[in-house]
PLY file of the C-alpha trace (Angstrom):
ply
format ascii 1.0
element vertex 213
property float x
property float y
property float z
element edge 212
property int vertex1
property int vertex2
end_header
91.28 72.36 114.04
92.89 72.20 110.71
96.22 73.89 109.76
96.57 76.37 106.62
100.09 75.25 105.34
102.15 76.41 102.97
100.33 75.00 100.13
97.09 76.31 100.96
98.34 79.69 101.25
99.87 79.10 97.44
96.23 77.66 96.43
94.39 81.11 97.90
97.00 83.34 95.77
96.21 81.23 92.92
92.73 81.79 92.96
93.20 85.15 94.07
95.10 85.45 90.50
92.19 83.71 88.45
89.00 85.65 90.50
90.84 88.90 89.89
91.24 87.84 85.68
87.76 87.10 86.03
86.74 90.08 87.42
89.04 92.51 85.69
86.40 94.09 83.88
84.18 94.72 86.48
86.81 96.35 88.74
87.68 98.41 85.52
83.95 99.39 85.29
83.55 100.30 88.93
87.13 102.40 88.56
85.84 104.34 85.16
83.21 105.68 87.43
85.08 107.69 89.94
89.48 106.26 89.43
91.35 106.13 86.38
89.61 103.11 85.13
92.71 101.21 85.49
92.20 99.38 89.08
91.31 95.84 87.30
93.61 95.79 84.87
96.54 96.61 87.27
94.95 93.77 89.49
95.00 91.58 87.01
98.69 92.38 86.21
99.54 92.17 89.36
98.14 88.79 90.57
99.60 87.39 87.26
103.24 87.95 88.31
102.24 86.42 92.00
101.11 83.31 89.95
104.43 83.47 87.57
106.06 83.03 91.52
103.79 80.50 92.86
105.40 77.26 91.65
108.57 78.07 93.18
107.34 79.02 96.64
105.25 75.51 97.38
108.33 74.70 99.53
108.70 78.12 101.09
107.19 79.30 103.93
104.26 80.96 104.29
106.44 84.19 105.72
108.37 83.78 102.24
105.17 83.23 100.14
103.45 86.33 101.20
106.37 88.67 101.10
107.02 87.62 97.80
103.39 87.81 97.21
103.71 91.90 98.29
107.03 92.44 96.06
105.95 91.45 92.84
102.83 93.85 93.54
104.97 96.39 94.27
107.04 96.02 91.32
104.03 95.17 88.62
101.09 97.27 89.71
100.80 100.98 88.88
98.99 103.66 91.37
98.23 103.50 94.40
97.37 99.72 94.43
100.90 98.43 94.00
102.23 99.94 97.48
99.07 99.27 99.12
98.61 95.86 98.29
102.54 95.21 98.12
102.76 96.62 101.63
99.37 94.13 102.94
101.13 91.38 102.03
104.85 91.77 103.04
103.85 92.80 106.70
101.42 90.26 106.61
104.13 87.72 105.64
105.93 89.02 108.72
103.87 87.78 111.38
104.34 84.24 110.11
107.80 84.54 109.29
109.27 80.82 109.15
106.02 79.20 109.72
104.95 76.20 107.49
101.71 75.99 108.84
99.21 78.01 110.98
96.34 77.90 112.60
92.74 80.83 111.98
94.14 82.83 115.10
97.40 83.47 113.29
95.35 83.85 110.25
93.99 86.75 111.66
96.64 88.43 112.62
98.21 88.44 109.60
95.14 89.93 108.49
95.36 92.67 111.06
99.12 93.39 110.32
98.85 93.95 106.71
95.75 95.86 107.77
98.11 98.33 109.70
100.58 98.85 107.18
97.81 99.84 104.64
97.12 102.49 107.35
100.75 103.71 107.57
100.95 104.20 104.16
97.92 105.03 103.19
96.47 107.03 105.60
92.95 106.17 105.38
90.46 105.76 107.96
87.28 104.06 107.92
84.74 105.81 106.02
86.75 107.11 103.62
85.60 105.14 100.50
88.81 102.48 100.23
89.60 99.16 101.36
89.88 99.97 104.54
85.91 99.87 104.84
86.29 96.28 103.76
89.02 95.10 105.36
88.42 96.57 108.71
84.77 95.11 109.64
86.30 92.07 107.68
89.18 91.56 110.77
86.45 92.69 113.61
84.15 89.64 112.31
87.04 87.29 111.95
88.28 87.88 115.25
84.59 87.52 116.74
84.02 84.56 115.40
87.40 83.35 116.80
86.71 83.90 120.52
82.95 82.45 120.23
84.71 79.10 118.62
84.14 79.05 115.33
86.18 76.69 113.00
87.88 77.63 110.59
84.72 77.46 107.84
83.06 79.37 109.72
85.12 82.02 110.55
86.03 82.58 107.19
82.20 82.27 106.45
82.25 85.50 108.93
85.01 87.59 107.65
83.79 87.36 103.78
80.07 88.36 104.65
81.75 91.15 106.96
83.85 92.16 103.98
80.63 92.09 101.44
79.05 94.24 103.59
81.74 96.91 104.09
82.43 96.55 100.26
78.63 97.83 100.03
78.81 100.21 102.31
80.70 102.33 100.28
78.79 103.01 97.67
76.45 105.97 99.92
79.88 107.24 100.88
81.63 110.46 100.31
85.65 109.55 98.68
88.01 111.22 100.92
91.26 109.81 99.85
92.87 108.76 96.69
91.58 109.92 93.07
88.12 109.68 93.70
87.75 112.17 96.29
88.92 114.92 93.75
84.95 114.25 92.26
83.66 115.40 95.77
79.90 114.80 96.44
80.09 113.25 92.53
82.08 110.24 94.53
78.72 109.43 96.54
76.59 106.48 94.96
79.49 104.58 93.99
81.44 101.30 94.81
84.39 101.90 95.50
87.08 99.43 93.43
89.36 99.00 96.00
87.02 97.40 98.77
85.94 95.33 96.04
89.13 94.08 95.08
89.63 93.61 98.97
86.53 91.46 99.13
87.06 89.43 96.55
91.03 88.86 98.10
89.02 88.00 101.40
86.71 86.02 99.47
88.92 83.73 97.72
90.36 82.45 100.69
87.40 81.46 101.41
86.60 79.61 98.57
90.37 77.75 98.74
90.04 76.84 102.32
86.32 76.21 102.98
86.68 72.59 102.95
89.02 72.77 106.29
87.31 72.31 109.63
0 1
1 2
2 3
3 4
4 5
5 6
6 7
7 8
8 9
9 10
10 11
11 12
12 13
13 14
14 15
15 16
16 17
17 18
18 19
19 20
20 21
21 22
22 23
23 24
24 25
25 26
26 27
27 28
28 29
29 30
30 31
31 32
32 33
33 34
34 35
35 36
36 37
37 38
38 39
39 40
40 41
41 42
42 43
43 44
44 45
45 46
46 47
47 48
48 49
49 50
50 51
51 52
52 53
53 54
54 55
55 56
56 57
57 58
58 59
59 60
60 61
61 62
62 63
63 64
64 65
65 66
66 67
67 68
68 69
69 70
70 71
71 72
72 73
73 74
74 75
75 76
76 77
77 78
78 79
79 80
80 81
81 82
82 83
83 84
84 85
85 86
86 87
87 88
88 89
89 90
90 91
91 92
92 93
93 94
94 95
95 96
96 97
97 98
98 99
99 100
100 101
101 102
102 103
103 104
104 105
105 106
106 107
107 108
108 109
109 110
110 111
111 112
112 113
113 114
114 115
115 116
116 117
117 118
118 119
119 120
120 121
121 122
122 123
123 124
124 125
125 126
126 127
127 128
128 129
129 130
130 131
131 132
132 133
133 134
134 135
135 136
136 137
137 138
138 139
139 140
140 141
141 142
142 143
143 144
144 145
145 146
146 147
147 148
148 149
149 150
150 151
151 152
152 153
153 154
154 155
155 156
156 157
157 158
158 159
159 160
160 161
161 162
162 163
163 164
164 165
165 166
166 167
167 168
168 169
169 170
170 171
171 172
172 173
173 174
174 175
175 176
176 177
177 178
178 179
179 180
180 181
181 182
182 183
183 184
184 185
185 186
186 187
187 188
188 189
189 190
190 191
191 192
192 193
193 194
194 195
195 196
196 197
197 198
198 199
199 200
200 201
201 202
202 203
203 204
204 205
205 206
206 207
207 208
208 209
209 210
210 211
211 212
């Protein structure tokens, strides 16, 4: 099975930076409906001071690349985002401290460990209308696929459709943390920006790394 390195994890934060530009409106749009329509443009902020990072960590490690990752989110993106995204990616770049390559399991659990620090911070659970309802089923599928001995295509292939579909499932929901859930049942019928910006995260990792086997 192929390795992510170092370089691959640089290439997903890359396109993380440029599907997050691209989408900036949209996340905007979906915000204006029940946030402060600000979500895509602090995404977008974000993501462009990870890039302004990214051609000095190609000989880092992926621990290093990821925690650097989390503290220029911190440090560029207002609201709630900045923490909860900062926070993903530091622990995240914990479990893989000093490694220059891994392999989809560890993948995973890097996954799962910035999962739990978005739950320490942010206190969500799962049906609460945030990225949690993305990233959650997202991990389960990914760590399916996994045990049944799926590559890593494949498993990817797993998580992002996982992801989609907790992304979607939100929009029925009732917000019960974070700005939207002052709108009460007004939150219902809505998608909520934060999954999405989750999915598409998910997503382009995909899209840099679908080639491995």
């Amino acid at each position: 099975m192929s390795e992510i390195t170092s370089s691959d994890v640089v290439k997903w934060l890359r396109l993380v930076a440029t599907t997050l530009k691209e989408n900036s409106d949209y996340l905007t749009e979906l915000d204006s409906a029940i946030g402060d329509a600000d979500h895509g443009i602090n995404m977008k902020r974000g993501f462009e001071k990870v890039e302004s990072k990214l051609d000095a960590m190609v000989d880092k490690d992926i621990g290093t690349i990821l925690k650097t990752a989390g503290m220029s989110l911190i440090g560029s993106v207002g609201g709630a985002s900045g923490p909860l995204y900062g926070t993903f990616f530091i622990e995240a770049g914990k479990e893989v401290a000093g490694k220059d390559s891994i392999g989809i399991n560890e993948f995973a659990a890097l996954i799962k460990r910035g999962l739990q620090g978005i739950l320490k911070i942010g206190k969500a659970q799962r049906g609460d209308k945030t990225m949690v309802d993305a990233l959650i089923p997202a991990i389960e599928a990914l760590e399916t696929a996994i045990k049944g001995g799926s590559k890593i295509h494949d498993a990817l292939k797993s998580m992002v459709e996982a992801a989609h579909t907790g992304m979607k499932n939100t929009i029925p929901m009732l917000a019960k943390k974070g700005r939207a859930s002052y709108l009460g049942d007004r939150s219902i019928g809505h998608q909520d920006p934060g999954a999405t910006s989750l999915y598409l995260i998910l997503k382009s990792a995909y899209d840099a790394w679908h080639d491995k086997e």
